[in-house]
VODOMAR-665910 format. One record per atom (N, C-alpha, C): residue number from 1; atom name; x, y, z. Coordinates in Angstrom, 3 decimals, padded with zeros to 6 digits, always signed. Atoms other than C-alpha are relative to their C-alpha. Layout:
<fivexs>
   i at     east    north       up
 NUM CA        X        Y        Z
...
</fivexs>
This chain:
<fivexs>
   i at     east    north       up
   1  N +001.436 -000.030 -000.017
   1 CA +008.633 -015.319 +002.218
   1  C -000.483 +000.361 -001.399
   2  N +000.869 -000.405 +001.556
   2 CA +006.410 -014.912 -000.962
   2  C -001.476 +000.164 +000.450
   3  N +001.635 -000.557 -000.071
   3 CA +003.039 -013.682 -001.415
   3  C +000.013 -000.152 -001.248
   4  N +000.861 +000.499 +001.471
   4 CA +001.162 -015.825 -004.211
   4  C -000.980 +001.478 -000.699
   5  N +000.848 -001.284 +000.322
   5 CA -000.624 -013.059 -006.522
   5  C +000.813 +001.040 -000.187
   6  N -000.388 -001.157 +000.465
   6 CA +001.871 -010.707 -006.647
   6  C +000.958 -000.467 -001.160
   7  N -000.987 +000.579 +000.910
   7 CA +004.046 -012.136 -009.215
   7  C -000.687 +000.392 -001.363
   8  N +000.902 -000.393 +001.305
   8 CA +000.879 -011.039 -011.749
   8  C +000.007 +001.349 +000.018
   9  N -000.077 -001.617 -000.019
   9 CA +001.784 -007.365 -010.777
   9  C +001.255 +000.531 -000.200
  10  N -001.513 -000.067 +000.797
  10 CA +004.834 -005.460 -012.415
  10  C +000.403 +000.218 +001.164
  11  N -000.663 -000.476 -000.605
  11 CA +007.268 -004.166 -010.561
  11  C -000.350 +001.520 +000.239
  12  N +000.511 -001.058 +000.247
  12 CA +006.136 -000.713 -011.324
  12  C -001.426 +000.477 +000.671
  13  N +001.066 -000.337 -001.098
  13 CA +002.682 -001.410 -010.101
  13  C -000.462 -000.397 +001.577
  14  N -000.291 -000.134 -001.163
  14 CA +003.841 -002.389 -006.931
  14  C +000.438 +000.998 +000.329
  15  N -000.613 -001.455 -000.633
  15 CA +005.903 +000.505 -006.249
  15  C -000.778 +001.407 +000.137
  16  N +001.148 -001.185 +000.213
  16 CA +003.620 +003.418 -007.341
  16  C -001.398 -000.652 +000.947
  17  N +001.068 +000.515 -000.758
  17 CA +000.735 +001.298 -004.968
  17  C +000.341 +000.751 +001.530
  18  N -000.558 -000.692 -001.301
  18 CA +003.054 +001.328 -002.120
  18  C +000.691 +001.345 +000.477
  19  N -000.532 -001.118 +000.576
  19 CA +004.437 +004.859 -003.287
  19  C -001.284 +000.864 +000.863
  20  N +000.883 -000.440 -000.244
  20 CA +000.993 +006.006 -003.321
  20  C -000.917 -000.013 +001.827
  21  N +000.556 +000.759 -001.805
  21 CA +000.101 +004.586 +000.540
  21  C +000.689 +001.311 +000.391
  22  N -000.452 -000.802 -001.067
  22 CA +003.188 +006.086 +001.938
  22  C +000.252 +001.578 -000.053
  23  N +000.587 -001.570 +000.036
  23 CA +002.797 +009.454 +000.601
  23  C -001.193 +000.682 +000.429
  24  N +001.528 -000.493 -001.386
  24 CA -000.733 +009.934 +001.856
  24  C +000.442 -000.284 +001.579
  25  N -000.366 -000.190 -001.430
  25 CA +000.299 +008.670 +004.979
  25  C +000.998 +000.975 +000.410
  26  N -000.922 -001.068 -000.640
  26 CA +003.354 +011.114 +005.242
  26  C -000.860 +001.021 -000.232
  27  N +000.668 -000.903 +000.139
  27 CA +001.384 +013.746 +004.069
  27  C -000.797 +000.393 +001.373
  28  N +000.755 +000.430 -001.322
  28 CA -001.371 +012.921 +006.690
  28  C +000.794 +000.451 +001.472
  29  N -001.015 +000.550 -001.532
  29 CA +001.625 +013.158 +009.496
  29  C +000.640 +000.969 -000.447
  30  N -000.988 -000.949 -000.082
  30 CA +003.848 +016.194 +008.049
  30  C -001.254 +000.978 +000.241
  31  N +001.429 -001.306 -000.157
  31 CA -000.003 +018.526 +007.960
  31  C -000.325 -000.010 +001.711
  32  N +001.360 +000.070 -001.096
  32 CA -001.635 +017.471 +010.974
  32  C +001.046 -000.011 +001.423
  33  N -000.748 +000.540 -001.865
  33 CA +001.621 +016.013 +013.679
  33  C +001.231 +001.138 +000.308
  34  N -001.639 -000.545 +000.121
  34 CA +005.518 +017.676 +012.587
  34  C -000.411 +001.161 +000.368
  35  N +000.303 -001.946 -000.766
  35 CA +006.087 +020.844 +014.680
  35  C -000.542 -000.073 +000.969
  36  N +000.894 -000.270 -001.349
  36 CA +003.587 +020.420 +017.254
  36  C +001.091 -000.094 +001.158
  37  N -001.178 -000.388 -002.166
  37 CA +005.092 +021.229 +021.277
  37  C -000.755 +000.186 +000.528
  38  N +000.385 +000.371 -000.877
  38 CA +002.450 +020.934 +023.036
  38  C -000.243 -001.604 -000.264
  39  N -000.024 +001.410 -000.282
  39 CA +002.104 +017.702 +024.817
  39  C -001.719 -000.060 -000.046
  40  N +001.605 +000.602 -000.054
  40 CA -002.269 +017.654 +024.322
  40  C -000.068 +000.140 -001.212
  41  N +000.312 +000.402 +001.656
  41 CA -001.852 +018.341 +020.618
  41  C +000.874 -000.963 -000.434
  42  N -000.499 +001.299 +000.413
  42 CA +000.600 +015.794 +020.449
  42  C -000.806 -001.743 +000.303
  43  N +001.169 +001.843 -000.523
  43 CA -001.558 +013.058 +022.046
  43  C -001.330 +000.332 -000.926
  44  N +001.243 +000.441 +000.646
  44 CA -004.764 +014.422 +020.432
  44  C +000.328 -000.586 -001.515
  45  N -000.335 +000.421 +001.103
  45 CA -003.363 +014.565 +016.900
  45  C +000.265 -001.242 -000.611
  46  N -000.638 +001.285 +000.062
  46 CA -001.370 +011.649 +017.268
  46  C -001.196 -001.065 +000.153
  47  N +000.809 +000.819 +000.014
  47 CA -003.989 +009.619 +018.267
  47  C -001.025 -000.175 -000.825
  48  N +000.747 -000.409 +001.398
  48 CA -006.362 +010.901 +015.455
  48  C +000.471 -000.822 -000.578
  49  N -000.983 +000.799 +001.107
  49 CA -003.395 +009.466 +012.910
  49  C -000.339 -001.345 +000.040
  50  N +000.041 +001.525 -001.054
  50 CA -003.346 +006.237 +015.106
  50  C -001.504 -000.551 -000.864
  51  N +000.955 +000.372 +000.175
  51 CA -006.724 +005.972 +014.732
  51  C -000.370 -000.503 -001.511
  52  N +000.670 +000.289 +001.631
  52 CA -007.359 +006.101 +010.691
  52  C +001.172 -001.058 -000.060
  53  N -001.397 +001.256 +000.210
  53 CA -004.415 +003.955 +010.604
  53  C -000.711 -001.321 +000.067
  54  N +000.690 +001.612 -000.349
  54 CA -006.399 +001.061 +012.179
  54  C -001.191 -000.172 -000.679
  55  N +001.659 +000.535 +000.877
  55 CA -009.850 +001.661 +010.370
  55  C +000.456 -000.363 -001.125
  56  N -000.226 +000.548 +001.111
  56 CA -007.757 +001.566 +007.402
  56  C +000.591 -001.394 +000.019
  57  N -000.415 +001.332 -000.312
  57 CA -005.818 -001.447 +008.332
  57  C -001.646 -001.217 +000.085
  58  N +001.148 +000.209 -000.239
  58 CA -009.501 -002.865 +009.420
  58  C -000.846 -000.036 -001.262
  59  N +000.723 -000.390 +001.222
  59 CA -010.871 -001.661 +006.028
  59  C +000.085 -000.998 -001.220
  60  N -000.506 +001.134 +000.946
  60 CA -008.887 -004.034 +003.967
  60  C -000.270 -001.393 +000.363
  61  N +000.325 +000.778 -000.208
  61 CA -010.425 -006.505 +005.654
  61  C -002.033 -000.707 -000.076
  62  N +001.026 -000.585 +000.314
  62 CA -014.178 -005.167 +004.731
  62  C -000.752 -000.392 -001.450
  63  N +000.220 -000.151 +001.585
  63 CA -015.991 -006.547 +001.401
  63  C -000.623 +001.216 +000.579
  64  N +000.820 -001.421 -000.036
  64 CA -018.203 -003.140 +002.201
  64  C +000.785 +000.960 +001.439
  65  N -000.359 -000.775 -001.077
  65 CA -015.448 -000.852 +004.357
  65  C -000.568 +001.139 +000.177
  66  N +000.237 -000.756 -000.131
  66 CA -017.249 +001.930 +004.182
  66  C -001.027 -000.135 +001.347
  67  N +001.085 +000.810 -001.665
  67 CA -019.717 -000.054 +007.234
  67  C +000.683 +000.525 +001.097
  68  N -000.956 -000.448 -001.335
  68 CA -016.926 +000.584 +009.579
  68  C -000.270 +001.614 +000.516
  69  N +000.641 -001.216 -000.418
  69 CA -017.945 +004.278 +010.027
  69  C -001.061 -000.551 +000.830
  70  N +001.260 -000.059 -000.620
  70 CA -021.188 +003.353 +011.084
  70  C +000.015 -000.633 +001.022
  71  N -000.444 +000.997 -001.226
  71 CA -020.124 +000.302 +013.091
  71  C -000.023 +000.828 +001.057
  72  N -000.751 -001.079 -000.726
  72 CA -018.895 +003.546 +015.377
  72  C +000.858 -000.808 +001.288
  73  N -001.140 +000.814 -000.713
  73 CA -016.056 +001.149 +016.743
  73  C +000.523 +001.130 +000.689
  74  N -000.735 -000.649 -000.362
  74 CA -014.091 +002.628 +019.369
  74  C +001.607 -000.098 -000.159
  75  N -001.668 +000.485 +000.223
  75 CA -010.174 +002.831 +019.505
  75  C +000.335 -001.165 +000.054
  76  N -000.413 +001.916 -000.731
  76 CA -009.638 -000.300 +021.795
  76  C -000.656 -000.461 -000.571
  77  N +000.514 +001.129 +000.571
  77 CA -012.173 -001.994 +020.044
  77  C +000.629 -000.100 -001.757
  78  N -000.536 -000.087 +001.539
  78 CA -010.655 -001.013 +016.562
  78  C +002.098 -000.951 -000.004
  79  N -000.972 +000.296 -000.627
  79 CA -006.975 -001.875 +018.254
  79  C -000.395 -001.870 -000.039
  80  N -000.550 +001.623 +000.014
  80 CA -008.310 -005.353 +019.280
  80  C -000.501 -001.047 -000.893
  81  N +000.354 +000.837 +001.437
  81 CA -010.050 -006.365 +015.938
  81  C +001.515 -000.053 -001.036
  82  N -001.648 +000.040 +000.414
  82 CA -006.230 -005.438 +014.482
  82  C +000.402 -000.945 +000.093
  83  N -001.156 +001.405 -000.329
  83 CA -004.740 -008.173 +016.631
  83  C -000.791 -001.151 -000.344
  84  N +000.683 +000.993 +000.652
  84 CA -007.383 -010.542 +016.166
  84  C -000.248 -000.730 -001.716
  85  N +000.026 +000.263 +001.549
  85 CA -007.621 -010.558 +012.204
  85  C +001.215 +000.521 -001.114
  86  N -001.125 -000.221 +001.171
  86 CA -004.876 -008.884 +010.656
  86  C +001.052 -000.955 -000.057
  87  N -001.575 +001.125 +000.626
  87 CA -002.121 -011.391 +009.150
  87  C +001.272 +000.215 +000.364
  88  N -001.000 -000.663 +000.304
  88 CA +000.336 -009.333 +009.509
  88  C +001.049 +000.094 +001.794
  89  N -001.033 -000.132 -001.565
  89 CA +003.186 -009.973 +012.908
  89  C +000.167 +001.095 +000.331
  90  N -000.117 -000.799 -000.874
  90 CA +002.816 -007.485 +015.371
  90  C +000.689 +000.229 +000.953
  91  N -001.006 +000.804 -000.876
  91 CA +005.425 -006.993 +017.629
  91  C -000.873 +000.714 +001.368
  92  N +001.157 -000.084 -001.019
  92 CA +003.638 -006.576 +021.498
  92  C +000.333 +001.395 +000.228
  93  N -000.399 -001.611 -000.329
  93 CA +005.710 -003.043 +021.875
  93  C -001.296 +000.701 -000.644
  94  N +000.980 -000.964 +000.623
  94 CA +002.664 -001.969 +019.486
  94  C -000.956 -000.221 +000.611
  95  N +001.172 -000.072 -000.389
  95 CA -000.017 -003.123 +021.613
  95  C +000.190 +000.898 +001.214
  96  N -000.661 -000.798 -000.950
  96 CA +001.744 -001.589 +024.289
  96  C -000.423 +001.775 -000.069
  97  N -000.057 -001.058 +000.237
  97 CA +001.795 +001.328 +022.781
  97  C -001.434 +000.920 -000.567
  98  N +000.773 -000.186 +000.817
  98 CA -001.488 +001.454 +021.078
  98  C -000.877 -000.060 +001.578
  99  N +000.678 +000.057 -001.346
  99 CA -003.060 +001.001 +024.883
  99  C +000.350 +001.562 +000.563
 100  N -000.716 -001.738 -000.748
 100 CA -000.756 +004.606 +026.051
 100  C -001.045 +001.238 -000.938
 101  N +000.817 -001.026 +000.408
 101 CA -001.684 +006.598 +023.815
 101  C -001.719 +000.328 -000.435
 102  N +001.597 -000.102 -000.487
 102 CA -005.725 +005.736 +024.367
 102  C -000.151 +000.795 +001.004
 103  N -000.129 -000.341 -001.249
 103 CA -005.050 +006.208 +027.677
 103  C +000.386 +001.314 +000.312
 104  N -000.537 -001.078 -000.030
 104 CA -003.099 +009.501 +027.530
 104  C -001.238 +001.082 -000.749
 105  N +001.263 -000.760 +000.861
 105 CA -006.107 +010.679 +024.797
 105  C -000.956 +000.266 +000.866
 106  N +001.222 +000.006 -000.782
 106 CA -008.721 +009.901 +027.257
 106  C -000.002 +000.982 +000.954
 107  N -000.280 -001.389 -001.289
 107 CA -007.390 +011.937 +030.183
 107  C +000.292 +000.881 -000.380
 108  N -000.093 -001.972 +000.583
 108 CA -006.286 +015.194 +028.068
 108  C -001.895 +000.300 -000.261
 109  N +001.264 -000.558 +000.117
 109 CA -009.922 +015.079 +027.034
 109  C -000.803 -000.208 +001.048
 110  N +001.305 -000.057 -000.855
 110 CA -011.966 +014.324 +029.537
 110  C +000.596 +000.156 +001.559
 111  N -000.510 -000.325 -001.182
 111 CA -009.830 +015.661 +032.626
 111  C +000.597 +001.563 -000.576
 112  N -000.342 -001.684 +000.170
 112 CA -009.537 +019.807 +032.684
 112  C +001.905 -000.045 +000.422
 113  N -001.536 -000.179 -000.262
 113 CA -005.673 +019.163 +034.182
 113  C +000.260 -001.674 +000.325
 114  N +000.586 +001.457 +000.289
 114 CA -005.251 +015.297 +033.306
 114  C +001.739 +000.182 +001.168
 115  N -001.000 +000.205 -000.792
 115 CA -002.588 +014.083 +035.710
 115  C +001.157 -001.793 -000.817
 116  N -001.128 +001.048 +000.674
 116 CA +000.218 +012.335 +033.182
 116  C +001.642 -000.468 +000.531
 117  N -001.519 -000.202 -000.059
 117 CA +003.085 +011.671 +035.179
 117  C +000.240 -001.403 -000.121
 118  N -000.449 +001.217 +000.881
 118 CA +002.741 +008.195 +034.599
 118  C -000.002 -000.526 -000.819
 119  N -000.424 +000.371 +001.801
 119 CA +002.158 +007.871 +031.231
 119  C +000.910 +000.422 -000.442
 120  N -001.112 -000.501 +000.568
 120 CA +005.001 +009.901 +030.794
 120  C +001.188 -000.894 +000.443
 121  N -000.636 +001.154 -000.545
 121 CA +006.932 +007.415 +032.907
 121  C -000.015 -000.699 -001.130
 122  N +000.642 +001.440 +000.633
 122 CA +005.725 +004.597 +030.747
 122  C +000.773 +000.576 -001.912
 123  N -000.757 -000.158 +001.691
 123 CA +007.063 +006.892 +027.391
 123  C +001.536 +000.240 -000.088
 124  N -001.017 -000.507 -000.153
 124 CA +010.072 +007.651 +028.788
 124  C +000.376 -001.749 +000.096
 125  N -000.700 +001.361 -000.418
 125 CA +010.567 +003.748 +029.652
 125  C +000.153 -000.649 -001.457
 126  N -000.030 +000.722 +001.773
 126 CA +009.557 +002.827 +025.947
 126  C +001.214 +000.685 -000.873
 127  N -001.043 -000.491 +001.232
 127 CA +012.027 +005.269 +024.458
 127  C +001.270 +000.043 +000.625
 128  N -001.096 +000.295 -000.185
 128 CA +014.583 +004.488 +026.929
 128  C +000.948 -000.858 -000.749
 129  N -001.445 +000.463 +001.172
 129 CA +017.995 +003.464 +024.932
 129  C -000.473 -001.860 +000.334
 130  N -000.170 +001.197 -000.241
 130 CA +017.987 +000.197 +027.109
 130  C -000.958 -000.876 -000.478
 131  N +001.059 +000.720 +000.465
 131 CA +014.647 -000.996 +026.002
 131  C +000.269 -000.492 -001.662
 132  N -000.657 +000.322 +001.188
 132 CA +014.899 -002.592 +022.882
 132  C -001.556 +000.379 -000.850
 133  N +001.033 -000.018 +000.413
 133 CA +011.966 -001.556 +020.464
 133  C +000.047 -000.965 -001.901
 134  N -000.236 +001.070 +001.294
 134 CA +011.595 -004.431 +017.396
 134  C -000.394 +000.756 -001.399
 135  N +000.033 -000.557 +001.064
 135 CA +012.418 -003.020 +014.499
 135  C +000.300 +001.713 +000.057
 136  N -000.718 -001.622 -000.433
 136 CA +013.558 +000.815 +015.588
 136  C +001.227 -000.126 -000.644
 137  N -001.676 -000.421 +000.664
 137 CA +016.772 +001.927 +013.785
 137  C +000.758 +000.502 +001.213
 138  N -000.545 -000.013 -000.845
 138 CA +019.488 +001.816 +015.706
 138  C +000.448 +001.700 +000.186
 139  N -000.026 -001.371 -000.872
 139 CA +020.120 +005.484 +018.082
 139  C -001.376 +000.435 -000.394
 140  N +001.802 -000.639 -000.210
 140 CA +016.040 +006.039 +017.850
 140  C +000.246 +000.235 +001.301
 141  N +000.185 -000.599 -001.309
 141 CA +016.034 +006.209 +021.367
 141  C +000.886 +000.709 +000.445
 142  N -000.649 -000.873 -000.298
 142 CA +018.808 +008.036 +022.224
 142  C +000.140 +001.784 -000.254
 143  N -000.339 -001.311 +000.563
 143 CA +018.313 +011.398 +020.528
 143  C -001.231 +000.768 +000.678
 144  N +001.049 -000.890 -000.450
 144 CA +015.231 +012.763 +022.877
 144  C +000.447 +000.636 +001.000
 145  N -000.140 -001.632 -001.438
 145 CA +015.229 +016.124 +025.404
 145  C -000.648 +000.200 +000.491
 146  N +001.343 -000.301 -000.241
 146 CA +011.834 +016.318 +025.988
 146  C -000.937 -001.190 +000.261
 147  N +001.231 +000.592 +000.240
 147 CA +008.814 +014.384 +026.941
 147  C -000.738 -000.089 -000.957
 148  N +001.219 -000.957 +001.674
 148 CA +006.695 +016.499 +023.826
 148  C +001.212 -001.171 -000.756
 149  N -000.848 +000.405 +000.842
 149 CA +009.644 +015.201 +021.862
 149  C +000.157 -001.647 -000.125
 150  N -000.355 +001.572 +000.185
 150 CA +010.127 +010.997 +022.679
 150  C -001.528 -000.072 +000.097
 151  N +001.147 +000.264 -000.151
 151 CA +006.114 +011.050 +022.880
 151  C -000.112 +000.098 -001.384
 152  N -000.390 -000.272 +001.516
 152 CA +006.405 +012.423 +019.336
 152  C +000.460 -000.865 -001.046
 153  N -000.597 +000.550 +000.636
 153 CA +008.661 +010.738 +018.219
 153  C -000.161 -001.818 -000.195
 154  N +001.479 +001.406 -000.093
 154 CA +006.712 +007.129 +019.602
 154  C -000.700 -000.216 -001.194
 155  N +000.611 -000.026 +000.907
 155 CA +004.393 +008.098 +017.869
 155  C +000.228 +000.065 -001.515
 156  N -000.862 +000.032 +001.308
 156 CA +005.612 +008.872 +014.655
 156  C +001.252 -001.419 -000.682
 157  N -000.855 +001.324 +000.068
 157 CA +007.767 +005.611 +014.762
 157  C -001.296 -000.789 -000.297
 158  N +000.185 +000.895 -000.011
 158 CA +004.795 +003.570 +015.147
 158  C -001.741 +000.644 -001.386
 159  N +000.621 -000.010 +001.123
 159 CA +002.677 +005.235 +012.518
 159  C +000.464 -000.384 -001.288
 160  N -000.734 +000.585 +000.994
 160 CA +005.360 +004.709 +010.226
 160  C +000.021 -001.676 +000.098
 161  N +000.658 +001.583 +000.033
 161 CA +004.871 +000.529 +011.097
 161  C -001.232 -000.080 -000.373
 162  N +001.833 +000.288 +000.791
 162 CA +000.937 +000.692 +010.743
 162  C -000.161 +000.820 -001.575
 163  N +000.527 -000.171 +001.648
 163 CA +001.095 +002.895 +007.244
 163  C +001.134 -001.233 -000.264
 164  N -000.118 +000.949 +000.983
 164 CA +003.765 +000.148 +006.070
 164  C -000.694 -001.322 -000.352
 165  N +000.868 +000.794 +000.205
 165 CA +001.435 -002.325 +007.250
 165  C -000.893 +000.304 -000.931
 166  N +001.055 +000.239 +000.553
 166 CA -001.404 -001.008 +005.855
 166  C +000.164 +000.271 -001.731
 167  N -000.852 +000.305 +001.448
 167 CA +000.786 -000.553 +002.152
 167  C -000.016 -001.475 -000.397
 168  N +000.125 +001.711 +000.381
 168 CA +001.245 -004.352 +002.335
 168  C -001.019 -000.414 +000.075
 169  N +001.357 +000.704 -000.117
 169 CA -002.538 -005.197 +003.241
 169  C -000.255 +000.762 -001.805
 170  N +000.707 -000.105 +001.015
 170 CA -003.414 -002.888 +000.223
 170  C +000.474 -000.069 -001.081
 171  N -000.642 +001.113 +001.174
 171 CA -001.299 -004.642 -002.206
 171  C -000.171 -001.208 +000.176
 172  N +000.795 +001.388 -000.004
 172 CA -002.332 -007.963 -000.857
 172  C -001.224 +000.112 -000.883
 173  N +001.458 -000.010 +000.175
 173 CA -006.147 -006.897 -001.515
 173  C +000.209 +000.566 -001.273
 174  N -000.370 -000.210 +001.640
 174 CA -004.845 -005.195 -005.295
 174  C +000.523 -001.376 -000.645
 175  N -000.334 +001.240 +000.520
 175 CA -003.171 -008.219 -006.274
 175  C -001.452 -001.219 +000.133
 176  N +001.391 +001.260 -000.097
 176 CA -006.648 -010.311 -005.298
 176  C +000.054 -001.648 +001.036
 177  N -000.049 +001.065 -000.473
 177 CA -005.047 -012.523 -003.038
 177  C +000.164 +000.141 +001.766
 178  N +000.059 -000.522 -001.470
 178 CA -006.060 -011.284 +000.436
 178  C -000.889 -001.099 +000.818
 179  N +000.590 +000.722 -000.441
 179 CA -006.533 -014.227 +002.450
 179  C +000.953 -000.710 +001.751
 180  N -001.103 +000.098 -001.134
 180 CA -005.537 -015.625 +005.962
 180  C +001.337 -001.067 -000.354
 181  N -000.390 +000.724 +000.783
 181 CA -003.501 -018.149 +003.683
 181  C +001.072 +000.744 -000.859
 182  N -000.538 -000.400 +001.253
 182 CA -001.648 -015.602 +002.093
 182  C +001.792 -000.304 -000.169
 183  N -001.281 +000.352 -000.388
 183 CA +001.901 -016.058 +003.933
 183  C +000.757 -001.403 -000.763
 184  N -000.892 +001.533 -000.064
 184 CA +004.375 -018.585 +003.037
 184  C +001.567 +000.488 -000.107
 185  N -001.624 -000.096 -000.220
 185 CA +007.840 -019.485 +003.674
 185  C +000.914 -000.965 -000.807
</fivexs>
């Protein structure tokens, strides 16, 4: 695959671009997620992350992103402008997944004793070994003890896919060649 446009950017200022991404994003995710044990600061947090993940993803698609605030898009609607416009192959485990943890958000907040035993089902089925998740390093699923822990660890898997996505959108849109055209093989 190639991406026209980057070939006018060193090597150097690719790396320090995408350097610069995935350090804010870890940052973002060692402050706010690593450590947590409860299972409602893991869903709220997590879903927080989730969330800027997609406005930013969304953003690079924005001549004026700063609109998107105001827009006051919700998750799912931020989620299904993602699949609709971003370029970028999604594999369906993320819509999958990007539906749970709405769902899991919604009922910690707006239910005093939210009744998760099937979303926990549903995380326990995603991080089961047998399931295959596209693109997971091989023994990801095998190493969980906990619910708190493979919910966690979900998560954290699939933030790490949306910041590398959103590293490659914002080196598309640095290089100047951010278009649905941009792919080739």
């Amino acid at each position: 695959m190639t991406v026209p446009g980057l070939s006018e950017m060193t090597e150097e200022e690719i790396k320090a671009l995408v350097e610069a991404e995935q350090t804010r994003w870890t940052k973002l995710h060692e402050t706010h997620f690593v450590g947590l044990t409860d299972i409602s600061m893991i869903v709220l947090k997590g879903h927080l992350l989730v969330e800027q993940l997609l406005t930013s993803l969304l953003s690079h698609h924005c001549t004026f992103p700063e609109q998107l605030r105001k827009a006051g898009l919700r998750f799912p609607q931020k989620a299904a402008l993602i699949k609709a416009i971003v370029i970028l192959p999604f594999p369906d485990e993320l819509w999958r997944f990007l539906k749970l943890i709405n769902q899991l958000r919604n009922d910690i907040a707006h239910e005093l004793e939210p009744e998760l035993k099937e979303h926990l089902e549903t995380v326990r089925a995603m991080t089961d070994p047998r399931t295959k998740i596209a693109g997971a390093p091989a023994g990801f699923q095998a190493t969980f003890e906990t619910d708190e822990r493979r919910l966690a660890s979900l998560i954290s898997f699939w933030l790490g896919v949306l910041g590398s996505a959103d590293s490659i959108l914002q080196l598309l849109k640095k290089a100047g060649k951010f278009t649905t055209a941009t792919f080739t093989t």
